[in-house]
C-alpha positions, 0 to 999 in steps of 0.5 A, spaced: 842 593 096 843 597 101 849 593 105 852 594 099 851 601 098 853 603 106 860 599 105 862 603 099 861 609 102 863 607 108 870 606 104 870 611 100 869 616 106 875 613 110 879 613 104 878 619 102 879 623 110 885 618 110 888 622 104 887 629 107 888 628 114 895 626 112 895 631 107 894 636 112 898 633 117 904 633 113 904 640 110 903 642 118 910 637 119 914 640 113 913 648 116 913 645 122 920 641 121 925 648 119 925 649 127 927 642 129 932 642 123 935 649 125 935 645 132 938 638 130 944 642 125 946 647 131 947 642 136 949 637 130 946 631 133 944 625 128 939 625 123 935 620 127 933 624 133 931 629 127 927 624 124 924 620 131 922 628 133 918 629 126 914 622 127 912 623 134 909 630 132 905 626 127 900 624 131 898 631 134 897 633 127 893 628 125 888 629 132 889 636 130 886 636 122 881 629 123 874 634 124 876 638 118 878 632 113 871 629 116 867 635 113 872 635 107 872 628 105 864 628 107 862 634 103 866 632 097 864 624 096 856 626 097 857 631 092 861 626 088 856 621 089 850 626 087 854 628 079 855 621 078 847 621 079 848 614 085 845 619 091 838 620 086 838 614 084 838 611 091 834 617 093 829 614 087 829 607 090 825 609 097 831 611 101 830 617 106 836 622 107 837 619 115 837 612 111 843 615 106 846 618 111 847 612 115 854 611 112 857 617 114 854 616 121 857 608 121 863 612 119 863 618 124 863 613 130 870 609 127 872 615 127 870 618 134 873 612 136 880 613 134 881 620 135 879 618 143 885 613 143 889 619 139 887 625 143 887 621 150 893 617 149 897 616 143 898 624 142 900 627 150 905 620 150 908 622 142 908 629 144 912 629 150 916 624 148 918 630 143 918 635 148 924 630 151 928 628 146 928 635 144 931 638 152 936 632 152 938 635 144 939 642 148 943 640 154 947 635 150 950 639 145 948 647 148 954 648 147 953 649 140 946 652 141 950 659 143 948 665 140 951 671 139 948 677 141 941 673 145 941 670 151 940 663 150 936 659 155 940 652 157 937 647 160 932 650 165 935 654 169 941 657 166 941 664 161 947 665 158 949 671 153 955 671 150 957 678 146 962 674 140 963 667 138 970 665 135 970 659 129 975 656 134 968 655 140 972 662 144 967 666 147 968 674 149 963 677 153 960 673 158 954 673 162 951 667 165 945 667 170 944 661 175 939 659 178 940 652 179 942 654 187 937 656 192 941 663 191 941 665 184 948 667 181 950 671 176 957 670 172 960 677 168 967 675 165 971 678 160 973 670 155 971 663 156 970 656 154 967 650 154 970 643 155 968 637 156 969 632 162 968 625 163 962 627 168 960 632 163 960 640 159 963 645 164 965 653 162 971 656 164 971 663 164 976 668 164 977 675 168 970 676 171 965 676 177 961 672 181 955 675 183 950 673 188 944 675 192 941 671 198 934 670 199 934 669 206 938 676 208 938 679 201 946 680 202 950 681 196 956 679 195 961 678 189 967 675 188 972 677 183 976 672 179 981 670 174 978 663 172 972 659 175 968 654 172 960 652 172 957 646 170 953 645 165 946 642 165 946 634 164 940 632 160 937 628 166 937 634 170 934 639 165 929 633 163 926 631 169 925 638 172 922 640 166 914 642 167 910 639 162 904 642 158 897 640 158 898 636 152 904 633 154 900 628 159 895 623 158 888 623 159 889 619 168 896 624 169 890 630 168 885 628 173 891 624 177 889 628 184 895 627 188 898 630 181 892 636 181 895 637 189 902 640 186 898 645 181 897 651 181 889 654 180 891 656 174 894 649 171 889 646 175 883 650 171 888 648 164 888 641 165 880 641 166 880 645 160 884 640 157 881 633 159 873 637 156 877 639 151 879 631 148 872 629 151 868 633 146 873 634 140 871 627 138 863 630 139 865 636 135 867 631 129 861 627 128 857 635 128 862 637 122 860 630 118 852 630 120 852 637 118 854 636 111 850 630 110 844 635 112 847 641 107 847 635 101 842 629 102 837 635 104 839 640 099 835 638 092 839 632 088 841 637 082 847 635 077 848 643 076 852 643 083 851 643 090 856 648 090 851 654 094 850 648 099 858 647 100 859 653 102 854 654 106 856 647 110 863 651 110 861 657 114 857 654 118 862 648 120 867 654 120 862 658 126 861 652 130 869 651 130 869 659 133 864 658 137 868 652 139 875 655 140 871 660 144 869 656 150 876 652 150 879 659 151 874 659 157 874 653 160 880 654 162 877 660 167 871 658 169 867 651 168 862 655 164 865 654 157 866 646 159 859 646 159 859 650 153 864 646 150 859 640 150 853 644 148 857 647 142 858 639 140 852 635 142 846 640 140 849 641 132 849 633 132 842 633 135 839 637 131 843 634 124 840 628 126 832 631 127 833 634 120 835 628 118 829 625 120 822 624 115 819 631 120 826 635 120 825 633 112 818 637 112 820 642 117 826 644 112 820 643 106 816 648 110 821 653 111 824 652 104 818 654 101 817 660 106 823 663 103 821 662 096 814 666 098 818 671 102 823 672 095 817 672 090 814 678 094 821 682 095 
């Protein structure tokens, strides 16, 4: 019987957190998705390099909703199963709350198990490969990316503002900043174009002057023109020097020791963060479905509504996860919020389990009925 009963909720659990981590995911894909398009239409690339960025940003969304739609879907089928009476009749059948509890549990650790494999490698790899495609987008076609009025970062190391632009792609009012040489090179010029070459994009600038500053001597020189010509970055150039953040690199490039040496303290102590960060998350998501199996198999068994449990199980899920954000924000400055990180993870998970167990159930029973006597006399 009891088989039975783990499978079904098991499948009912899983079901239900696939809806709504896919739900969730995709709504935070739709907002998400108005910048790429902005990208994709300004720099007129194909709709497959639009739809090939929206599917590799998919699993950091997923890794990112999962411990929330493991609470929702926990506390929305225990409480389905309670309405229907299934959880009283189990519960009248002999069955303990640690026993009822056993499918989520089963069911927690599949899921730890896959958001591990989500969090140290799919996502990091998905995500810098967005991060990639959408550089080359940006070098390949920056010249559509000019803006009017803002200076616009091209590639890396390349600013450039542009005062007015004509329907026909002529530009007045110039100012670029190089810094693509050992001396950073600034170029104000009154008109310019851009071309296109077999050996890639130039801009051809008209009536202006190029600034430059040794770093060495600190000696100005400029340099006054009719025309010049500056190359603009090719998406190889603007790919491979591009730095990547934290939750672009997997889980070995973040502990890689000859990778660490290149590093600033200040990335190094984020990379720390980060890899506790993916240790403990999946920890933190078995804390959120234990404490809603506790709030509901512990709570009284009434067909009139657990709806007082549910926010409660909310709130509490809901400090955890300040708590939680709390010390990630430190761990990245001392290694007290690591350790933080997996304490605010393991103790709720230690302690959902103790309240499930026959002398957590009596030390809850013991506690309910105190408050009872407290409320009385009030």
């Amino acid at each position: 019987m009891f088989n039975v009963y783990d499978k079904y909720i098991i499948r009912q659990l899983l079901l239900s957190t696939l809806v709504i981590a896919g739900s969730l995911s995709m709504i935070i894909l739709l907002t998400q998705s108005l910048r790429l398009i902005e990208l994709v239409l300004e720099s007129n690339a194909s709709g497959a390099s639009f739809f090939t960025m929206m599917a590799l940003s998919l699993p950091r969304f997923v890794e990112a909703v999962l411990p929330a739609s493991v609470l929702i879907a926990t506390l929305f089928v225990l409480h389905r199963l309670t309405m229907d009476s299934e959880m009283i009749v189990m519960r009248a059948s002999g069955a303990s709350p640690l026993r009822m509890a056993k499918p989520v549990i089963k069911m927690g650790l599949i899921l730890m198990g896959a958001l591990l494999i989500l969090s140290l490698w799919v996502s990091p790899t998905s995500i810098a490969h967005m991060h990639t495609l959408r550089q080359e987008i940006r070098a390949q076609y920056g010249h559509l990316l000019f803006r009017e009025g803002i200076f616009n970062s091209v590639g890396r190391n390349l600013t450039a503002y542009v005062q007015a632009r004509a329907p026909d792609g002529q530009l007045t009012g110039l100012m670029l900043h190089d810094t693509r040489g050992e001396n950073p090179v600034t170029i104000v010029a009154r008109s310019g174009q851009l071309i296109s070459e077999p050996e890639g994009q130039k801009i051809l600038v008209f009536d202006g002057s190029r600034q430059e500053i040794d770093k060495h001597t600190g000696k100005f020189s400029r340099l006054d023109f009719k025309q010049y010509t500056l190359d603009m970055p090719t998406s190889a150039e603007d790919t491979s020097e591009r730095w990547r953040e934290p939750d672009e690199r997997t889980i070995g490039e973040l502990t890689d020791e000859a990778q660490l040496a290149t590093e600033t303290e200040v990335d190094r102590l984020q990379f720390r963060a980060e890899v506790h960060r993916r240790l403990t998350t999946p920890l933190l998501m078995m804390a959120f479905a234990l404490l809603a199996a506790v709030f509901l198999l512990q709570g009284s068994f009434s067909r009139g509504g657990q709806m007082h449990l549910i926010v409660l199980a909310s709130i509490t899920a809901l400090t955890l996860q300040g708590l939680y954000l709390f010390a990630y924000n430190l761990a990245k400055k001392t290694l007290i919020g690591c350790i933080l990180l997996y304490g605010i993870s393991a103790v709720p998970v230690c302690m959902a389990m103790f309240f499930l167990l026959p002398s957590g159930e009596r030390l809850l029973l013991r506690i309910s009925e105190s408050l009872r006597r407290m409320r009385r006399k009030a």
